[in-house]
DSSP file (Angstrom, degrees, kcal/mol; ACC not computed):
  #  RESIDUE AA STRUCTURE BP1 BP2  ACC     N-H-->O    O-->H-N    N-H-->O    O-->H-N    TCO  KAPPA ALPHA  PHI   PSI    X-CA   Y-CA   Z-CA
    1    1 A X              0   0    0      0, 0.0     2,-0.2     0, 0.0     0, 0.0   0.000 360.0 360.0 360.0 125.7    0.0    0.0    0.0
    2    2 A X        -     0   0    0      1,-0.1     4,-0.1     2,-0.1     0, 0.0  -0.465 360.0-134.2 -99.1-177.3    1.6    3.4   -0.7
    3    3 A X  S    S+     0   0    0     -2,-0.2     2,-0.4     2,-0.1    -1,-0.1   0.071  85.8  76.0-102.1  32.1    1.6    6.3    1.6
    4    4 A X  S    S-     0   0    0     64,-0.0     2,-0.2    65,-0.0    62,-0.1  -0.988 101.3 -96.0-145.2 137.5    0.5    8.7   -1.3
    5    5 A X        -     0   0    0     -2,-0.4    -2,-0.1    60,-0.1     5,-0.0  -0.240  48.6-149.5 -64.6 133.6   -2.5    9.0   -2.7
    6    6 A X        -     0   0    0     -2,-0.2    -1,-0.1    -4,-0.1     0, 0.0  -0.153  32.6-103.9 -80.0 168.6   -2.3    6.3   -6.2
    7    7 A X  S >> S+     0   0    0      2,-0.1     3,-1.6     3,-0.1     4,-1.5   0.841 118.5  73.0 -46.8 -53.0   -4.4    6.9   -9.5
    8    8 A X  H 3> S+     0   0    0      1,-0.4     4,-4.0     2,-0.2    -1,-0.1   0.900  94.9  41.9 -39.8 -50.3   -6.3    4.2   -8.0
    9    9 A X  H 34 S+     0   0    0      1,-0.2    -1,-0.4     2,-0.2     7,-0.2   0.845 108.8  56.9 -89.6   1.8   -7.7    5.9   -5.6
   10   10 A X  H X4 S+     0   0    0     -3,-1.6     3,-3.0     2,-0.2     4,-0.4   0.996 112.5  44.4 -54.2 -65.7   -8.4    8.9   -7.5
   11   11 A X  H 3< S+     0   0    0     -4,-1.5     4,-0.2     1,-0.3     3,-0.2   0.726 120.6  40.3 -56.5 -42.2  -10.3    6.7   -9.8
   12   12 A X  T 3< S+     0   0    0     -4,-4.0     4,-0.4     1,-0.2    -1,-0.3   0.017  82.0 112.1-116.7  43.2  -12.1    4.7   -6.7
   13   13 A X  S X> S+     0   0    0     -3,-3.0     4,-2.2     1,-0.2     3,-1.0   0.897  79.9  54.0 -65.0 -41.3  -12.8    8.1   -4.1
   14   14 A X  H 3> S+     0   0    0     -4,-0.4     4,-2.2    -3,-0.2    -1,-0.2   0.979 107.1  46.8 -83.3 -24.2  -16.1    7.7   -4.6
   15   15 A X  H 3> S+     0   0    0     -4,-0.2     4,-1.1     1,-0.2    -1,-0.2   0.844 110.8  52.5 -34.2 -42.7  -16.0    4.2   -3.6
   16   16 A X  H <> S+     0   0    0     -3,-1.0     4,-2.3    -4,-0.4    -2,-0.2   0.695 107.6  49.6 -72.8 -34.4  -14.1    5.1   -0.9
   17   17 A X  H  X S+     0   0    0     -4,-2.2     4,-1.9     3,-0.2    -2,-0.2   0.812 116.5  42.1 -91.9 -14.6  -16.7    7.8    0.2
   18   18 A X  H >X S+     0   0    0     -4,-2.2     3,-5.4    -5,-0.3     4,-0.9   0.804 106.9  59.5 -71.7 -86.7  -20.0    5.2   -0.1
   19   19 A X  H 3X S+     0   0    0     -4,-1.1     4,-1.6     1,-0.4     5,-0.3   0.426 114.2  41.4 -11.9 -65.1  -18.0    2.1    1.6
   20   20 A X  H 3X S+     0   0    0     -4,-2.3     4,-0.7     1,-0.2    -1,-0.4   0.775 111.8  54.0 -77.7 -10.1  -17.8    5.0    4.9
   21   21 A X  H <X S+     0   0    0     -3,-5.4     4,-4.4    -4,-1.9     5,-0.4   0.830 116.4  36.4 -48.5 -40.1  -21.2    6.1    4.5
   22   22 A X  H  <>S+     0   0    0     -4,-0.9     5,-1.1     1,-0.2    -2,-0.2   0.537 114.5  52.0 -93.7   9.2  -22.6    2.4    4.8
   23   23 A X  H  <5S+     0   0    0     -4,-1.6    -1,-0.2    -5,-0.3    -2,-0.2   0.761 115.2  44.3 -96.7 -22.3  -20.3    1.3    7.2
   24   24 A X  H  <5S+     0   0    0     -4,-0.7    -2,-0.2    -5,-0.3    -3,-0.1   0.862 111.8  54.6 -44.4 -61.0  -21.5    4.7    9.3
   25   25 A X  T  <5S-     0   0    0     -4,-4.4    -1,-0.2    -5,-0.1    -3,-0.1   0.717 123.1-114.4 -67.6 -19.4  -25.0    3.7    8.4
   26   26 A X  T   5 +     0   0    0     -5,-0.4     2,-0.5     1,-0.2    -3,-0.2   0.772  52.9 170.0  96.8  25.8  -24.3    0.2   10.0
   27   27 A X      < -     0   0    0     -5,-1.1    -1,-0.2    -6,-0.2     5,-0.1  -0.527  38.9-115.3 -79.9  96.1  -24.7   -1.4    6.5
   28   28 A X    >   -     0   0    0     -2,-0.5     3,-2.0     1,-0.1    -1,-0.1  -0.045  23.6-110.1 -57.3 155.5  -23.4   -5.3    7.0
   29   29 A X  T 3> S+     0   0    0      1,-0.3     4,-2.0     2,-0.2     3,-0.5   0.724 110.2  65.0 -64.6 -19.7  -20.2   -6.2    5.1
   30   30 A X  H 3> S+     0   0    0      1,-0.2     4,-0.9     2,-0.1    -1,-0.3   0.687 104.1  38.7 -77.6  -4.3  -22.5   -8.5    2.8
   31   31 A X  H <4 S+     0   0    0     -3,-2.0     4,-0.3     3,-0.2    -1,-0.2   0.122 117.5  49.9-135.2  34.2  -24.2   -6.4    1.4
   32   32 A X  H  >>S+     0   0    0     -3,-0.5     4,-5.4     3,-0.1     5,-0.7   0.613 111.1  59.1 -49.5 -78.8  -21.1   -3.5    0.9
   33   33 A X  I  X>S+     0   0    0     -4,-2.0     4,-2.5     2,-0.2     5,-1.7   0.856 118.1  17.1 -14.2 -99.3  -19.7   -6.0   -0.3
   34   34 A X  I  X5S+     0   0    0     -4,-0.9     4,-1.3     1,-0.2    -3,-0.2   0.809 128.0  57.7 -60.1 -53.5  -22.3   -7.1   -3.5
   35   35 A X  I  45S+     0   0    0     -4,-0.3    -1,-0.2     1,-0.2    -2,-0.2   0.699 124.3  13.7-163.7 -56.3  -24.0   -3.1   -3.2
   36   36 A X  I  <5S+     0   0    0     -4,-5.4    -1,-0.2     1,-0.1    -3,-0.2   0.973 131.6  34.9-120.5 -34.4  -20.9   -1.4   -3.8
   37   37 A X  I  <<S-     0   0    0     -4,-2.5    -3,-0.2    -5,-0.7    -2,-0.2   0.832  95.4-123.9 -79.1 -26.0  -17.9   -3.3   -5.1
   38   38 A X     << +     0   0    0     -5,-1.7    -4,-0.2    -4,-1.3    -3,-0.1   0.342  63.5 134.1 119.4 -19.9  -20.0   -5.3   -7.0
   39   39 A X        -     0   0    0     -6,-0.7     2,-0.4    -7,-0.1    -1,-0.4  -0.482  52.8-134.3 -82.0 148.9  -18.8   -9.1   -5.5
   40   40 A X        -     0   0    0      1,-0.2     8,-0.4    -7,-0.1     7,-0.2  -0.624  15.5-158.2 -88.0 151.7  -21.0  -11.5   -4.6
   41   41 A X  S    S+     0   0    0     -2,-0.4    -1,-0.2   -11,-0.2   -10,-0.1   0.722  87.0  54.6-117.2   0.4  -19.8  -13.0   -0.9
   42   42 A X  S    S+     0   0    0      2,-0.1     3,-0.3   -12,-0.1    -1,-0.1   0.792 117.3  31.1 -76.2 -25.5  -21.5  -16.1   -1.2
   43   43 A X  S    S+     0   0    0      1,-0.2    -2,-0.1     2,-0.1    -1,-0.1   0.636 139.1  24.2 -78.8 -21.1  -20.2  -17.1   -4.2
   44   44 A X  S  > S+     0   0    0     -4,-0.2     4,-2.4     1,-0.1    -1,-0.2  -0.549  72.8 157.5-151.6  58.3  -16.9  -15.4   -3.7
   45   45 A X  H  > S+     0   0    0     -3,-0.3     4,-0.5     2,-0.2     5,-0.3   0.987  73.5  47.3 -61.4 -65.2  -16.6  -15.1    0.1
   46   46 A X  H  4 S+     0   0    0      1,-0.2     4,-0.3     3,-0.2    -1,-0.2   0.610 115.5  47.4 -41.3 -34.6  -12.8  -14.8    0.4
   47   47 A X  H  > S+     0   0    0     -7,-0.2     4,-2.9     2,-0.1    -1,-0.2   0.885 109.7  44.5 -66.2 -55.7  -12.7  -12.2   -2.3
   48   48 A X  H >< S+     0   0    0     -4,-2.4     3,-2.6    -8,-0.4     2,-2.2   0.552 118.4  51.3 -83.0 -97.6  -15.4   -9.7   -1.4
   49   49 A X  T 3< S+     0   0    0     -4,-0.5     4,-0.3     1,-0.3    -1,-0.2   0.422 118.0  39.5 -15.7 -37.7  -13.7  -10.1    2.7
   50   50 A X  T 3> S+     0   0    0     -2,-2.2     4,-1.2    -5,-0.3    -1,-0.3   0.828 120.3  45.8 -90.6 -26.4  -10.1   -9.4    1.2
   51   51 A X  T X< S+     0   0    0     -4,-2.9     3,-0.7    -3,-2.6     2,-0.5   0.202 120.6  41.6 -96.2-145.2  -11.7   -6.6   -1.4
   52   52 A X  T 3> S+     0   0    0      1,-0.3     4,-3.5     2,-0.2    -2,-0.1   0.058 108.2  52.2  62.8-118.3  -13.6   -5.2    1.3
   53   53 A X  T 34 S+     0   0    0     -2,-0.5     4,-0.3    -4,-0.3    -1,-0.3   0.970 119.3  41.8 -38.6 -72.3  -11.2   -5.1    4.3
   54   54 A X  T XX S+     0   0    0     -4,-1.2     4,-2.2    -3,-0.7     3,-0.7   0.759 109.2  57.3 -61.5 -32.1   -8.7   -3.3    2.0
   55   55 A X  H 3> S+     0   0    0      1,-0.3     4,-1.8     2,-0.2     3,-0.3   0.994 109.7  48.1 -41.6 -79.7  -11.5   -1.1    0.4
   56   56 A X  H 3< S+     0   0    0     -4,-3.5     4,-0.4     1,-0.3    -1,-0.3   0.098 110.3  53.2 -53.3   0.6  -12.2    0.1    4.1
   57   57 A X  H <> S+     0   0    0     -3,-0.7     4,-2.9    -4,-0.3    -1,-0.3   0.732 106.4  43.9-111.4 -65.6   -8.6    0.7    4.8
   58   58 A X  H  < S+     0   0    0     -4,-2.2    -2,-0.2    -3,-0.3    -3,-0.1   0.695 109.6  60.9 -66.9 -24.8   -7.4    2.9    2.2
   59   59 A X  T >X S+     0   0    0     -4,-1.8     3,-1.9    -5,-0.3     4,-0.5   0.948 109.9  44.9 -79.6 -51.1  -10.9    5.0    2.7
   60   60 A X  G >4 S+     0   0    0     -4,-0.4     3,-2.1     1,-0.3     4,-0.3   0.992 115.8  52.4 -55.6 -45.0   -9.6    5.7    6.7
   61   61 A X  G 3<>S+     0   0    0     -4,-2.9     5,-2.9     1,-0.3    -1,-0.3   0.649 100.9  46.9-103.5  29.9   -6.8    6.4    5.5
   62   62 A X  G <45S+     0   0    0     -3,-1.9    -1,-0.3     3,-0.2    -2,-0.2   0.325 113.4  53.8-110.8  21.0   -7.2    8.7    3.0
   63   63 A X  T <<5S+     0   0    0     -3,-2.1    -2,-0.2    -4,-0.5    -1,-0.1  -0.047 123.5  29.8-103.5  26.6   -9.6   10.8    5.6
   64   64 A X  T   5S+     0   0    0     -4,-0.3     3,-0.3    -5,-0.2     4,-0.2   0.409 145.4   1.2-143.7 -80.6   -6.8   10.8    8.2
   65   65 A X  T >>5S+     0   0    0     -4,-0.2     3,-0.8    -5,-0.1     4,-0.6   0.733 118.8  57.3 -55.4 -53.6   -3.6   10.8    5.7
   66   66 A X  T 34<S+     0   0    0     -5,-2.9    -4,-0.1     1,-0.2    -1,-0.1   0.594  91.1  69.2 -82.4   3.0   -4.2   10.8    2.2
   67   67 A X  T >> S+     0   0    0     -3,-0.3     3,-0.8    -6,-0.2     4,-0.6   0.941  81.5  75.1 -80.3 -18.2   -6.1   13.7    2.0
   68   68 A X  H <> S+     0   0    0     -3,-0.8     4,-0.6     1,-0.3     3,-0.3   0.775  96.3  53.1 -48.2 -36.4   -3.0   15.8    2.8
   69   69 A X  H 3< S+     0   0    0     -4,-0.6    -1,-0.3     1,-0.3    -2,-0.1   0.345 103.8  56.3 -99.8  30.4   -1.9   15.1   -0.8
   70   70 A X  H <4 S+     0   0    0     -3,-0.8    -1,-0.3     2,-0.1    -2,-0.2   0.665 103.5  56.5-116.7 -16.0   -5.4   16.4   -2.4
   71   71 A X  H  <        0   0    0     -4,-0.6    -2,-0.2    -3,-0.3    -3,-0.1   0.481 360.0 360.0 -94.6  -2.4   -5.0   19.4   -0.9
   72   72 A X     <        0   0    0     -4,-0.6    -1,-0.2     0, 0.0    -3,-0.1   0.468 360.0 360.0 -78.5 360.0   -1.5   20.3   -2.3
């Protein structure tokens, strides 16, 4: 993971900004999961947990780290 904000995550801020609205909203990780990335987690449990998990990771920390480099 790098400590500067990617392309990637240009491309998937608004991902970034549903994932913490429904995780706010108390929105279980199955249905995050298929609802925003798009995986099914019954079919594909290990995937949508690992996509997920990491999803949620890089969105905290780009409102407590990475935003310093959108604002430059």
């Amino acid at each position: 993971m790098s400590d500067h904000v990617t392309d990637y995550d240009r491309e998937h801020f608004t991902i970034y900004i549903r994932l913490l609205d429904a995780e706010r909203d108390g929105v279980c990780n199955e249905d995050m999961a298929r609802g925003i990335l798009g995986i099914d987690p019954v079919a594909e449990p290990t995937r949508a947990k690992r996509a997920l998990t990491s999803h949620l990771n890089r969105a905290h920390w780009m409102t407590t780290q990475g935003y310093k480099d959108l604002l430059k």
